[in-house]
VEXDORO-233037 format. One line per 8 residues: number of its first residue (from 1); for each residue x, y, z of N, C-alpha, C. Coordinates in nm, 2 decimals, decimal comma, padded with zeros to 4 digits. Example, Ala and Ser with C-alpha at 12.3 -4.5 7.8 and 13.67 -1.06 7.14 Angstrom:
BEGIN
1	01,32:-00,57:00,78:01,23:-00,45:00,78:01,32:-00,33:00,78  01,28:-00,22:00,71:01,37:-00,11:00,71:01,29:00,00:00,79
//
This chain:
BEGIN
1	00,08:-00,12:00,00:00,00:00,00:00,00:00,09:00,13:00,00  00,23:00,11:00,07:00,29:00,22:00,06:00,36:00,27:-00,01  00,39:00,13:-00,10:00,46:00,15:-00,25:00,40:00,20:-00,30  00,30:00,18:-00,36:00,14:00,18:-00,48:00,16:00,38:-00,39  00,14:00,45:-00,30:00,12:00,57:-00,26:00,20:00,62:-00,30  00,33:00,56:-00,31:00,49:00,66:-00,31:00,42:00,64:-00,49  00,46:00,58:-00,56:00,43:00,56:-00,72:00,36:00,69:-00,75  00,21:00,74:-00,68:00,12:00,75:-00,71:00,18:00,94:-00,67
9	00,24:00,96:-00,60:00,32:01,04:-00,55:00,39:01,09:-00,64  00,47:01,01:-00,71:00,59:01,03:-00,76:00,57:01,09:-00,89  00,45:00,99:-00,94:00,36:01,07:-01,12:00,34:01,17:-01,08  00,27:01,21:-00,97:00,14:01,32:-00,95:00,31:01,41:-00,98  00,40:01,39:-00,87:00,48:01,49:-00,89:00,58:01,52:-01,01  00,59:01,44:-01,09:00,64:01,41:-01,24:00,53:01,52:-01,32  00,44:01,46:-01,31:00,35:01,56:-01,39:00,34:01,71:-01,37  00,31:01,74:-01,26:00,33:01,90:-01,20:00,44:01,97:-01,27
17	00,58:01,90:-01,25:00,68:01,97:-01,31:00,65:01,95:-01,47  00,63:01,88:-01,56:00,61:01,89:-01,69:00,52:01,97:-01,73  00,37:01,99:-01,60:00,32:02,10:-01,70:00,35:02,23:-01,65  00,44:02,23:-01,52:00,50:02,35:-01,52:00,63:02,43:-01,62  00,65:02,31:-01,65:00,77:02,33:-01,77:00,68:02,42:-01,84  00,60:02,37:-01,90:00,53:02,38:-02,06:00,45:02,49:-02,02  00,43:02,55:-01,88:00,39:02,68:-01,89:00,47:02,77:-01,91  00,56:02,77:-01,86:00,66:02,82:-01,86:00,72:02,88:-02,01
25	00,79:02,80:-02,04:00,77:02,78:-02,20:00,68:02,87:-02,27  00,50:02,87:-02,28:00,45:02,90:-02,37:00,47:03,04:-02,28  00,48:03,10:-02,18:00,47:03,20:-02,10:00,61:03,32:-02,22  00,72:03,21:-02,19:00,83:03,29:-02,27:00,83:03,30:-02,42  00,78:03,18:-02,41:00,76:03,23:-02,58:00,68:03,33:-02,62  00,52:03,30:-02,57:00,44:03,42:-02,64:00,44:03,59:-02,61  00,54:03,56:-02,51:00,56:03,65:-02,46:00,65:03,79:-02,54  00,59:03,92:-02,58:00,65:03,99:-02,68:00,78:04,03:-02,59
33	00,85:04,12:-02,75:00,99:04,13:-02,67:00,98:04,29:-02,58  00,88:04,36:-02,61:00,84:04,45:-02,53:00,81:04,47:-02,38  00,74:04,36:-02,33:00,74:04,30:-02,18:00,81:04,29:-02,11  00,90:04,45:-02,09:01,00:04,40:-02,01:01,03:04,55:-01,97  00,98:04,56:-01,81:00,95:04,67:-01,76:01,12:04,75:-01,71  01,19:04,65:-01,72:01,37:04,74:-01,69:01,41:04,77:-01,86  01,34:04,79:-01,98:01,39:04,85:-02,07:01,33:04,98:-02,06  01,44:05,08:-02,07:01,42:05,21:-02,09:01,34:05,26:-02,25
41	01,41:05,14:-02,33:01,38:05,22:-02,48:01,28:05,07:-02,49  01,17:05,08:-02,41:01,05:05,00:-02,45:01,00:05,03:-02,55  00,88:05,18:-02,54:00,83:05,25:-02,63:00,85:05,23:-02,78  00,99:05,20:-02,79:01,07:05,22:-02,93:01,06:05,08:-02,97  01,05:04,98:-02,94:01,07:04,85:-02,94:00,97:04,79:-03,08  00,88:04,81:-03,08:00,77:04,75:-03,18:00,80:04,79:-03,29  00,86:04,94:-03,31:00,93:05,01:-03,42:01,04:04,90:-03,49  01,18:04,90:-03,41:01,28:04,83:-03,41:01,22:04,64:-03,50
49	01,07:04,62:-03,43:01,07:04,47:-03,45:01,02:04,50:-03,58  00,91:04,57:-03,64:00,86:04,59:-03,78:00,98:04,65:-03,85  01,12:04,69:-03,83:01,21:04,73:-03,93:01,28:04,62:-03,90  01,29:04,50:-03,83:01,35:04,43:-03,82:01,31:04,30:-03,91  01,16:04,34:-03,94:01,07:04,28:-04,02:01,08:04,25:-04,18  01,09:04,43:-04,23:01,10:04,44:-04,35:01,29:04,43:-04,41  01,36:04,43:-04,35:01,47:04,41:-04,35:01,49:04,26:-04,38  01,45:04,18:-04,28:01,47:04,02:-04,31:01,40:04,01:-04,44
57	01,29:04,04:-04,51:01,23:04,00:-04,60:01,32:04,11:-04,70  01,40:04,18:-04,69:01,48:04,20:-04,84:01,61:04,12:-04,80  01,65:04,05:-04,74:01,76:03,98:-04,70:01,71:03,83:-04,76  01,57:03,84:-04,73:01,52:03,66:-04,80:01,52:03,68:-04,96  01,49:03,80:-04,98:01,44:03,78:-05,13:01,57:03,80:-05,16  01,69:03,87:-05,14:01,85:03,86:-05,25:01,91:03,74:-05,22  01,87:03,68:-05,13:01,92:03,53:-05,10:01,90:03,45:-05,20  01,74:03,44:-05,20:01,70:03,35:-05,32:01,68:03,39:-05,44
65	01,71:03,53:-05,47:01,77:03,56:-05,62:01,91:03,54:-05,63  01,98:03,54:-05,58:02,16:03,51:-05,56:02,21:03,44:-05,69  02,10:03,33:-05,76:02,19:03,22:-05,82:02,07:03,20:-05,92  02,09:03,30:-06,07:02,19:03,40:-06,06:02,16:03,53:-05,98  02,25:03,66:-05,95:02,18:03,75:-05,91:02,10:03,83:-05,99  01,98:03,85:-05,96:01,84:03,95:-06,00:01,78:03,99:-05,90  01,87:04,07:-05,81:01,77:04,15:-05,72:01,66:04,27:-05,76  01,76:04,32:-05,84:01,69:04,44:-05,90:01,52:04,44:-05,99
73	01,54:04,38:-06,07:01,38:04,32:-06,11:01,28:04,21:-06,03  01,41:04,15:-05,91:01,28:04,04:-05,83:01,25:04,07:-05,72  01,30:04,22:-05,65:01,28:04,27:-05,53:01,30:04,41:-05,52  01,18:04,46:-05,61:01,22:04,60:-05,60:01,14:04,62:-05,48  00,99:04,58:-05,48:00,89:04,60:-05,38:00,90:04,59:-05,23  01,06:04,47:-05,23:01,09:04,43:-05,10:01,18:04,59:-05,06  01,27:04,62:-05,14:01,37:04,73:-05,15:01,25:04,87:-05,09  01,14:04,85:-05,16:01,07:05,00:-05,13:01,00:04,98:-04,99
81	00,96:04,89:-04,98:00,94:04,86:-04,81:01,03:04,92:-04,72  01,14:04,81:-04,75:01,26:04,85:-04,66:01,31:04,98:-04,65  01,32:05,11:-04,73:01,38:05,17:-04,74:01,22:05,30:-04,65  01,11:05,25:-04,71:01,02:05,34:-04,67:00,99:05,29:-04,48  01,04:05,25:-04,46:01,04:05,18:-04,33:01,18:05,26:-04,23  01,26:05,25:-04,31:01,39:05,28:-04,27:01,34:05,47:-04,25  01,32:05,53:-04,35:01,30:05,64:-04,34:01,16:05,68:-04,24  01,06:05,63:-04,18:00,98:05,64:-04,06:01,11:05,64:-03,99
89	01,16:05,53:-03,92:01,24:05,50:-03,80:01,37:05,68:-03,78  01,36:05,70:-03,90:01,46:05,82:-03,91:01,37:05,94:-03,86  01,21:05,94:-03,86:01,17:06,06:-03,83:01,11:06,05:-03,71  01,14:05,98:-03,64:01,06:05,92:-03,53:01,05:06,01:-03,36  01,02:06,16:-03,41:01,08:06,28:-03,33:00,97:06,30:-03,21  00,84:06,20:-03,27:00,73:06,24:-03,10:00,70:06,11:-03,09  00,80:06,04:-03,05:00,80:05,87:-02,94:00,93:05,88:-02,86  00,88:05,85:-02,75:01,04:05,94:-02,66:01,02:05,76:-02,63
97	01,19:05,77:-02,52:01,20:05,65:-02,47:01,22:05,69:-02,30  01,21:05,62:-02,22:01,16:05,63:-02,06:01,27:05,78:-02,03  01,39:05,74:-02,11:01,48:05,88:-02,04:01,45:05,98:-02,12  01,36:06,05:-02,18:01,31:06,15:-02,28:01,43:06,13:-02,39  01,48:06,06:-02,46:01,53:06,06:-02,61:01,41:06,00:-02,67  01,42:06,03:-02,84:01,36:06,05:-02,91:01,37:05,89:-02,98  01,28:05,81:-03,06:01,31:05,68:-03,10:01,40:05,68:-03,21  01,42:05,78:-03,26:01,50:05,81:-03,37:01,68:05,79:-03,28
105	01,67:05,90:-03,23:01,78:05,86:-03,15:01,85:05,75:-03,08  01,75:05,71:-03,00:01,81:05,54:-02,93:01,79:05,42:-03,03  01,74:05,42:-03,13:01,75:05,34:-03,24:01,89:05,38:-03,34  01,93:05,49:-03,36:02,03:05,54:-03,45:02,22:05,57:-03,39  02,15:05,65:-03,25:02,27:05,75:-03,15:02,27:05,74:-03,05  02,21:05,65:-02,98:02,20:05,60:-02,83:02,32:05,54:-02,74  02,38:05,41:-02,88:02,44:05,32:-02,83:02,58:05,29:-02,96  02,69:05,21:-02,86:02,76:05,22:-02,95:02,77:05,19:-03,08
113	02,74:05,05:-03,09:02,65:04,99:-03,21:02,52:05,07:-03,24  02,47:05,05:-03,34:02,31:05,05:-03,43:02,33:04,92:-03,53  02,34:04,81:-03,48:02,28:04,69:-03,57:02,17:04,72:-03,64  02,06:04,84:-03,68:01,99:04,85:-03,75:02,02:04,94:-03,89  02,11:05,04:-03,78:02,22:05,12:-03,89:02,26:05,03:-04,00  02,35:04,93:-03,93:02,45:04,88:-04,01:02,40:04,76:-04,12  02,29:04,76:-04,07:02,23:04,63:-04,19:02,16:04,70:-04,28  02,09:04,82:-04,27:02,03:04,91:-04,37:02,16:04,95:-04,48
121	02,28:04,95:-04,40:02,41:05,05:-04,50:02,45:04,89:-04,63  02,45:04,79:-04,55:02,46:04,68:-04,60:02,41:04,63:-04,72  02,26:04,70:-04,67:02,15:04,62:-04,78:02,13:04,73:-04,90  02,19:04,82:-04,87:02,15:04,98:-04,96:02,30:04,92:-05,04  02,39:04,96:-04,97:02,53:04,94:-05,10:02,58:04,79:-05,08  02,61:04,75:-05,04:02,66:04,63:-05,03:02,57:04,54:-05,18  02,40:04,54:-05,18:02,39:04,42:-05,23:02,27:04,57:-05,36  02,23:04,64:-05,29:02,15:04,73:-05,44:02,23:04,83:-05,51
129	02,28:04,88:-05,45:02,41:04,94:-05,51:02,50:04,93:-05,59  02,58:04,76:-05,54:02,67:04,72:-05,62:02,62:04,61:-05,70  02,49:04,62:-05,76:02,40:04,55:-05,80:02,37:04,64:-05,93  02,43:04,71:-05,92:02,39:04,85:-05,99:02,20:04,87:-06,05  02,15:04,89:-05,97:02,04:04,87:-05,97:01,94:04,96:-06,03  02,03:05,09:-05,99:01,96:05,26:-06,06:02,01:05,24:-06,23  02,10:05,14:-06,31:02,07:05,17:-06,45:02,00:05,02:-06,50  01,90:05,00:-06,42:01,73:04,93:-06,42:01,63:04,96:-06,43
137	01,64:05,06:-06,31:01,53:05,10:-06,20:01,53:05,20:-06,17  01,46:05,27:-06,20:01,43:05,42:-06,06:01,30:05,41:-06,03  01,29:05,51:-05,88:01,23:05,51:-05,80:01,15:05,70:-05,76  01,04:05,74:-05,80:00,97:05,88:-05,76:00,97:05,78:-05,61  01,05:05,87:-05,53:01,04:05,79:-05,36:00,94:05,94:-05,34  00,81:05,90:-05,26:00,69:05,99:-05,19:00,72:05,91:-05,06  00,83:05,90:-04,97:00,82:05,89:-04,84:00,70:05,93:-04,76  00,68:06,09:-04,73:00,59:06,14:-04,64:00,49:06,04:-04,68
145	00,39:05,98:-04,82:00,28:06,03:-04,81:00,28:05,83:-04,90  00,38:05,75:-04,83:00,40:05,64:-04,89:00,37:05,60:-04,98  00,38:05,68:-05,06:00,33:05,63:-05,19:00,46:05,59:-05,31  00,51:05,55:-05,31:00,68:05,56:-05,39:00,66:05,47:-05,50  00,69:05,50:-05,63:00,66:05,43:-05,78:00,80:05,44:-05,80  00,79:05,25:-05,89:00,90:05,22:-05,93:00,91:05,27:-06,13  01,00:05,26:-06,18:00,99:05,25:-06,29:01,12:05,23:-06,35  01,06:05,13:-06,45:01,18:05,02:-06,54:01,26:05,12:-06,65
153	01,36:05,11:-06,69:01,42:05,20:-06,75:01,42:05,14:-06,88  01,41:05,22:-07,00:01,32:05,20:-07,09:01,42:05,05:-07,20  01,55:05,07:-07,13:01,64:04,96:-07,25:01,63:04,87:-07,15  01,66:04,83:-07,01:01,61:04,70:-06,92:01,47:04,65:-06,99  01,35:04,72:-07,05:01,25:04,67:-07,09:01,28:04,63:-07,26  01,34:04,70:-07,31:01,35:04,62:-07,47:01,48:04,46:-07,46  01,56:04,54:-07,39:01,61:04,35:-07,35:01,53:04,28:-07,30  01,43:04,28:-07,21:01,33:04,17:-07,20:01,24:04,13:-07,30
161	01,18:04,22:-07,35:01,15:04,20:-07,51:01,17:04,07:-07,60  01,33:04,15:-07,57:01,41:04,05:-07,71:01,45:03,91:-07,66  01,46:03,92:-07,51:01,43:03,79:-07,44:01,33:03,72:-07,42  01,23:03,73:-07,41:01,07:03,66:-07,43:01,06:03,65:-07,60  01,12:03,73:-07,68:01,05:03,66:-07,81:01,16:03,55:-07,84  01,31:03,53:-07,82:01,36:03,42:-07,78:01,32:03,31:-07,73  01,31:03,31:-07,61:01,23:03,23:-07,49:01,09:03,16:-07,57  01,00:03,22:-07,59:00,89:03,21:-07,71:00,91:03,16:-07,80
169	01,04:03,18:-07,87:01,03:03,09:-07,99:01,08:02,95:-07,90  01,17:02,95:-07,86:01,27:02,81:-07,81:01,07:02,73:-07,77  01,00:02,80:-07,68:00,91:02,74:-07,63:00,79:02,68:-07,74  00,75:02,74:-07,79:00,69:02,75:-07,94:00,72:02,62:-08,03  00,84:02,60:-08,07:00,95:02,46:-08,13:00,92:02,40:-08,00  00,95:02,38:-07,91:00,96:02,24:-07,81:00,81:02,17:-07,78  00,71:02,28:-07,79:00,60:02,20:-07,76:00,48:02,19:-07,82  00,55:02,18:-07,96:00,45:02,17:-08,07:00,54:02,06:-08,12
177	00,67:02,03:-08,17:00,73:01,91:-08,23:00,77:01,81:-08,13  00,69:01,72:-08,11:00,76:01,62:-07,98:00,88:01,57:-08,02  00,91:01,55:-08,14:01,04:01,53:-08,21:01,19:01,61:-08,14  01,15:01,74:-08,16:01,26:01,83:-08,06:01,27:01,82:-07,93  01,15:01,79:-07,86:01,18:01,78:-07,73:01,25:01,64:-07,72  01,19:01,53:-07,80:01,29:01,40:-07,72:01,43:01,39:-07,78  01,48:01,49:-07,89:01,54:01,45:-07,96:01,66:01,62:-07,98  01,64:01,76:-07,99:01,67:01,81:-08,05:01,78:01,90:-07,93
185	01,72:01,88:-07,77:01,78:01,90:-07,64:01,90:01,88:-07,66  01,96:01,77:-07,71:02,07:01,68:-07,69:02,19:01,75:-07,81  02,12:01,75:-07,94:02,17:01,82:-08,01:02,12:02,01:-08,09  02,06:02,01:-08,04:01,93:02,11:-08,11:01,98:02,18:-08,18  01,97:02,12:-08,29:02,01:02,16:-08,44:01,88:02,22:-08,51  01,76:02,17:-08,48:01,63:02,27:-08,49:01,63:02,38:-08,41  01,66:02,38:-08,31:01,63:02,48:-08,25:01,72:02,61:-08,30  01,88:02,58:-08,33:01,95:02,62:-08,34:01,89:02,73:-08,43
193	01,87:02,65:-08,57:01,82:02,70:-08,68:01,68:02,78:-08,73  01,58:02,73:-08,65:01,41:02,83:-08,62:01,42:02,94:-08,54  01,55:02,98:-08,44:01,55:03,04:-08,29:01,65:03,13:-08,35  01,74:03,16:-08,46:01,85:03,21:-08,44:01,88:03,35:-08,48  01,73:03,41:-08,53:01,72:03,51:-08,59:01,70:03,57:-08,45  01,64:03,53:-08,35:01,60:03,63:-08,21:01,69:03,60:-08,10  01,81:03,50:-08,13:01,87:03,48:-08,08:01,97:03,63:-08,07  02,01:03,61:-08,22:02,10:03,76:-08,29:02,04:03,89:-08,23
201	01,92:03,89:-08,29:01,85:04,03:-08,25:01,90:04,05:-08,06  01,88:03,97:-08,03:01,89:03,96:-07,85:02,04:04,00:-07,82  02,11:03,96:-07,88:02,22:03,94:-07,90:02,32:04,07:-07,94  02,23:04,16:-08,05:02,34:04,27:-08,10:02,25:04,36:-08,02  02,14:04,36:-07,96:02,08:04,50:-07,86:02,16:04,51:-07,77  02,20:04,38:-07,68:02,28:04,35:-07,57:02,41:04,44:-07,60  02,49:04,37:-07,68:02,60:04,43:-07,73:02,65:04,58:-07,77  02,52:04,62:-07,81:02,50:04,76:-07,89:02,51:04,86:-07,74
209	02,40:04,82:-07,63:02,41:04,87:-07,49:02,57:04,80:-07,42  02,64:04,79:-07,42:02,75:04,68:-07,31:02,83:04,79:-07,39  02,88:04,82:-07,55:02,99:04,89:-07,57:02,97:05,03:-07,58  02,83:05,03:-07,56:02,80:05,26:-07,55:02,88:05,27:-07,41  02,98:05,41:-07,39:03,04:05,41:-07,31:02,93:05,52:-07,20  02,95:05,51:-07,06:02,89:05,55:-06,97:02,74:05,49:-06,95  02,73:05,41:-07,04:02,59:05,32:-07,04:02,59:05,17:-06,98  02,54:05,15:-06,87:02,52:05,04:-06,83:02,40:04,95:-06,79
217	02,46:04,81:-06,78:02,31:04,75:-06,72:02,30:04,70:-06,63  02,22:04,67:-06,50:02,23:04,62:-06,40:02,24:04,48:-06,38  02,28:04,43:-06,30:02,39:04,28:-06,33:02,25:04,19:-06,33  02,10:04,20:-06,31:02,04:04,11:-06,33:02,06:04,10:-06,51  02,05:04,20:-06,56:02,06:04,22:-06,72:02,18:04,10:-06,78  02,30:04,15:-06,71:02,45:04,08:-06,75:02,42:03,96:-06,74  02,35:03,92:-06,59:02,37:03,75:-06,54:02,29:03,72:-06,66  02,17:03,71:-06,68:02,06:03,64:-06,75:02,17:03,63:-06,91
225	02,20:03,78:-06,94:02,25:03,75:-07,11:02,38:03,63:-07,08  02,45:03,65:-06,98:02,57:03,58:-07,00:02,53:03,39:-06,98  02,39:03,36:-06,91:02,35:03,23:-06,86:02,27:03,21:-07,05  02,26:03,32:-07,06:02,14:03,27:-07,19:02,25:03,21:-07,30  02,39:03,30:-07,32:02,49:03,28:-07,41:02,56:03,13:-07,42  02,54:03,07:-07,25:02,66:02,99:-07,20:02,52:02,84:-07,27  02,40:02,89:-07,22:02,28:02,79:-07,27:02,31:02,76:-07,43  02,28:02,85:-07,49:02,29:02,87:-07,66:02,44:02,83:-07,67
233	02,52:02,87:-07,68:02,68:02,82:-07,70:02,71:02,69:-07,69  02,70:02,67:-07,51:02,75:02,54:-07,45:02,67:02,43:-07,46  02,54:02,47:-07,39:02,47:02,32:-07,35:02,40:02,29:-07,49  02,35:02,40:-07,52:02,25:02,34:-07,74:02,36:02,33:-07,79  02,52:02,37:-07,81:02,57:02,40:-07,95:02,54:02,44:-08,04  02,48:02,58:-08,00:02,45:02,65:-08,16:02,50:02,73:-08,22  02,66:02,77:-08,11:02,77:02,85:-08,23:02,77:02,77:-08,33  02,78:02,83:-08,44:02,83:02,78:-08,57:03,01:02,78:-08,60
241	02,99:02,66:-08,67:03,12:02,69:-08,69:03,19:02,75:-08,76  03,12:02,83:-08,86:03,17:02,91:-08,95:03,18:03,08:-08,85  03,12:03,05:-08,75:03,18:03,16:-08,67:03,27:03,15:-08,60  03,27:03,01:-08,53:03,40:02,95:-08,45:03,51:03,00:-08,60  03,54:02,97:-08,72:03,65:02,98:-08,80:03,65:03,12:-08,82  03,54:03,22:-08,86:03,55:03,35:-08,86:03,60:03,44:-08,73  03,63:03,40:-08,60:03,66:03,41:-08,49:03,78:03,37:-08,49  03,87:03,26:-08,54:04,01:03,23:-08,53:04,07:03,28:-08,65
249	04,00:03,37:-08,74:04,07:03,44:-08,89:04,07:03,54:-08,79  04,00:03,62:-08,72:04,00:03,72:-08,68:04,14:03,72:-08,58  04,13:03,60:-08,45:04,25:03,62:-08,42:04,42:03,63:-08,48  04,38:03,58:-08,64:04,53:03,55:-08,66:04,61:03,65:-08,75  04,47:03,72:-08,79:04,46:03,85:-08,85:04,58:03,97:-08,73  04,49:03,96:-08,58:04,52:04,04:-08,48:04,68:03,98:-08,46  04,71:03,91:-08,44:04,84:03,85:-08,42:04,94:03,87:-08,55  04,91:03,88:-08,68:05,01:03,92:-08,78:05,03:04,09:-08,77
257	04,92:04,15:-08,73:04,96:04,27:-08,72:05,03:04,33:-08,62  05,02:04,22:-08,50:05,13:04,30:-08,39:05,27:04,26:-08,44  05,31:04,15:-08,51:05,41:04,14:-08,58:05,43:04,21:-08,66  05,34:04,27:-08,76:05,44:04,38:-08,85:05,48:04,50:-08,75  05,35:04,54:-08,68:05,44:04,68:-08,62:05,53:04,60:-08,52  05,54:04,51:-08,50:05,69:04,51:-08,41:05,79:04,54:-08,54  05,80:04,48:-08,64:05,90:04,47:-08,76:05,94:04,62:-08,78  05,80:04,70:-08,82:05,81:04,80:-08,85:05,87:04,89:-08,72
265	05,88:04,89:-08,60:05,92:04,94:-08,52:06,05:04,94:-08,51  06,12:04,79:-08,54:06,29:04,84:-08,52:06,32:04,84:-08,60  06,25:04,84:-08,75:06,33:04,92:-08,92:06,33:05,05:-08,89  06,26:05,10:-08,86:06,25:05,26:-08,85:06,34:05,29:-08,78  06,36:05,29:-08,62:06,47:05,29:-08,52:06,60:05,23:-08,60  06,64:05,19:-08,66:06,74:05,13:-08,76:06,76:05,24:-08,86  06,68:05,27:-08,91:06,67:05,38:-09,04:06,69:05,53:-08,94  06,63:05,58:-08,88:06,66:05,68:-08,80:06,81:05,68:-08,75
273	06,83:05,57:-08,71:07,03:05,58:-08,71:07,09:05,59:-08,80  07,05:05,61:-08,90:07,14:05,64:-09,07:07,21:05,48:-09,09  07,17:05,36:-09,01:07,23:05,26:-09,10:07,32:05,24:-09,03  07,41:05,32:-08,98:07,56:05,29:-08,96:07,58:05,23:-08,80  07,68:05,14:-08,76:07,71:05,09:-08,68:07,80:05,19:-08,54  07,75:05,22:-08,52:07,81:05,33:-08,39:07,92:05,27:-08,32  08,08:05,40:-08,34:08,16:05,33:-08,30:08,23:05,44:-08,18  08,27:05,31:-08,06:08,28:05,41:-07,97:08,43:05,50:-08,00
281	08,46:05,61:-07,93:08,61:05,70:-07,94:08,69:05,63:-07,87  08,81:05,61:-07,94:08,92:05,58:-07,86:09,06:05,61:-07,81  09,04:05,63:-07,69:09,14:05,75:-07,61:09,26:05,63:-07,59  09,43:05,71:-07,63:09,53:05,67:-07,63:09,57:05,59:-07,53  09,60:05,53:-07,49:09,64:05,42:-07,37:09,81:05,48:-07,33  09,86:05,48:-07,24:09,99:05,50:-07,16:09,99:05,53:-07,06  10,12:05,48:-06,95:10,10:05,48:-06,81:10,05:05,65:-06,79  10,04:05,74:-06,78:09,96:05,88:-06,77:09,88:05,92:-06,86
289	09,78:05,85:-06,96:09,69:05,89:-07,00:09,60:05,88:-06,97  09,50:06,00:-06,96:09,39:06,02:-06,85:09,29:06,13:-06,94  09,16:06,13:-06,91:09,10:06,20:-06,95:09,08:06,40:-06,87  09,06:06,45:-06,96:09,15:06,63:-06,93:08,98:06,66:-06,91  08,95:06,76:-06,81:08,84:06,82:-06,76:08,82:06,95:-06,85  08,73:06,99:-06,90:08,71:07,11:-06,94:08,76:07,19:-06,91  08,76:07,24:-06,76:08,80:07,31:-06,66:08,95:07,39:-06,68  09,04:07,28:-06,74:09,17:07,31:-06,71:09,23:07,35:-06,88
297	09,29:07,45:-06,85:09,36:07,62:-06,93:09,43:07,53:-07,03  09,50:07,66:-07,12:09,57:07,58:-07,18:09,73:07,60:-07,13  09,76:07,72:-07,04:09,88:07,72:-07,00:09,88:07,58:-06,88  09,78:07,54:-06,83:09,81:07,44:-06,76:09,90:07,30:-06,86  09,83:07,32:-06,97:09,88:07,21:-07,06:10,00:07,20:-07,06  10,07:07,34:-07,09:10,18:07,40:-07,13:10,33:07,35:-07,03  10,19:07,39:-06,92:10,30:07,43:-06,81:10,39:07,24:-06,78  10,24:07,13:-06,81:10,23:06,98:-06,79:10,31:06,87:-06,87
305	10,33:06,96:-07,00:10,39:06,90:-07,11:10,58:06,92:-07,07  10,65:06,84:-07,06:10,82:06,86:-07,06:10,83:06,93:-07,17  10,96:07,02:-07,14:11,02:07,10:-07,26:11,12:07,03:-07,32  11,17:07,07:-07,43:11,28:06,99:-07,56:11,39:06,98:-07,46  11,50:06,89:-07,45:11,59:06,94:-07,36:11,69:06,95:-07,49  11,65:06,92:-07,62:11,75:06,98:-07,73:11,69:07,06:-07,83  11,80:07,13:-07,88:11,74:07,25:-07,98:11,65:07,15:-08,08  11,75:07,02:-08,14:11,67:06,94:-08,24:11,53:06,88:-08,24
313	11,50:06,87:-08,09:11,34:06,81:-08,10:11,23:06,88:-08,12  11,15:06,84:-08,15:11,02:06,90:-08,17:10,93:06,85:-08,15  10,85:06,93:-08,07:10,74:06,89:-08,00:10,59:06,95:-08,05  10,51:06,85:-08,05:10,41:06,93:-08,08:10,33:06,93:-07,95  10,29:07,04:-07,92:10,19:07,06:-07,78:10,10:07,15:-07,81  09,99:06,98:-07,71:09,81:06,99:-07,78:09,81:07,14:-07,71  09,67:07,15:-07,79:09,65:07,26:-07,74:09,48:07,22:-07,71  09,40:07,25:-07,59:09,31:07,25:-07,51:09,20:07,34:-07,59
321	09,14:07,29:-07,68:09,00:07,37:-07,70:08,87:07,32:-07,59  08,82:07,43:-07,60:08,70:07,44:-07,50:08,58:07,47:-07,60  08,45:07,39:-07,56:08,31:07,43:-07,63:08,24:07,50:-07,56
//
């Protein structure tokens, strides 16, 4: 009987602690992060968690655009969130926090960090910035009155264009000839051939924009043409080969001509020296032969040279010109 009591004891008290656990638990969990009467910058808190909000959601969307990167066309809306969010938290001048600063402040200038600072500077240049995003995209930003419109820049829209009527045709041939799809993947020599006119067109707009100088496109533009090229080229094989050979005349062309102007380079330098072999001057050799300084006269000469010690010798003594 006193076993069977202890047992009976021992659940009852097993159980008590488990659903004390589990209150516990749901207590802290559901519990907001605001509930918490020793923070001074409470007030400001809900602000902090909704910019903490739209921030993670342009952090999810360049993630999953990453590969390849297209942030710029797949998250503009996340970007105009974020940024119209970011600018509230900046004007935030009648929400004080328990020690009268302003929410703007203890969110920005309070503390030594701003982890909210620094992930805004991040998500602005770090990934839309060097994304180059503004020769895509601009933005009439109506902060006050949240209303902010995006708009596509007018050549980002004719490369899509010439990319959908591509896309279109490739799709057009695959699912109307069952022949191509089980057959033409592997080699697509139809496709190559039905596709290649919008291929080109796609192809010289791209090009025509990439070599205008000060004109750029934003790397969702670059990634897609460079994945579309590497598709068409690599995986179909639909360079031709008469381009592949008109591509290696071209290099061998470039390569004979750095050879002639090398040629031409040291005939000329050759010709400019009159031909002749340059020969150096050659000064007398003897134990005191030495080279004479401008500097020095010609009585020094005079004085340097021994005199005849007979009437019969004759001497000739240089004489020192100066330029």
């Amino acid at each position: 009987m006193i076993n069977s009591l202890s047992r009976i004891l021992l659940s009852s008290i097993l159980l008590f602690s488990v659903l004390s656990t589990e209150k516990q638990n749901f207590t802290r969990d559901s519990a907001p992060i605001t509930d918490d009467p020793w923070d001074l910058d409470g007030p400001c808190q809900k602000y902090v968690e909704k910019f903490a909000m739209v921030q993670s959601d342009m952090v999810a969307c360049a993630t999953n655009w990453s590969i390849p990167p297209k942030v710029c066309t797949n998250c503009f809306q996340n970007y105009i969130n974020f940024k119209q969010y970011e600018y509230e938290t900046k004007n935030l001048n009648n929400v004080y926090s328990l020690d009268n600063r302003t929410c703007t402040q203890v969110i920005y200038d309070n503390y030594l960090l701003s982890y909210s600072s620094d992930i805004s500077t991040a998500l602005t240049s770090k990934i839309w910035e060097k994304s180059r995003c503004d020769s895509c995209i601009t933005f009439d930003w109506k902060f006050a009155e949240n209303k902010t419109t995006p708009h596509f820049i007018e050549r980002t829209l004719v490369f899509q264009n010439y990319l959908y009527e591509w896309r279109n045709c490739i799709v057009n041939y695959t699912s109307v000839d069952a022949e191509i799809i089980d057959h033409s993947l592997s080699n697509a020599s139809k496709i190559c051939n039905l596709c290649k006119t919008p291929f080109d067109e796609l192809y010289g707009y791209y090009w025509k924009i990439y070599t205008t100088p000060d004109v750029d496109f934003c790397v969702d533009v670059e990634t897609t043409m460079n994945d579309t090229i590497h598709l068409w080229d690599d995986v179909w094989k639909c360079a031709e080969k008469q381009d592949r050979n008109r591509d290696l005349f071209g290099i061998m062309i470039t390569f004979g001509t750095l050879v002639l102007l090398t040629a031409l380079f040291y005939a000329a330098s050759y010709i400019q020296g009159g031909g002749q072999t340059r020969n150096l001057v050659r000064y007398p050799r003897g134990q005191r032969s030495r080279l004479l300084s401008s500097g020095m006269s010609d009585a020094d000469l005079v004085h340097r040279v021994p005199l005849p010690t007979t009437s019969t010798q004759v001497y000739n003594i240089p004489i020192h010109q100066t330029r």
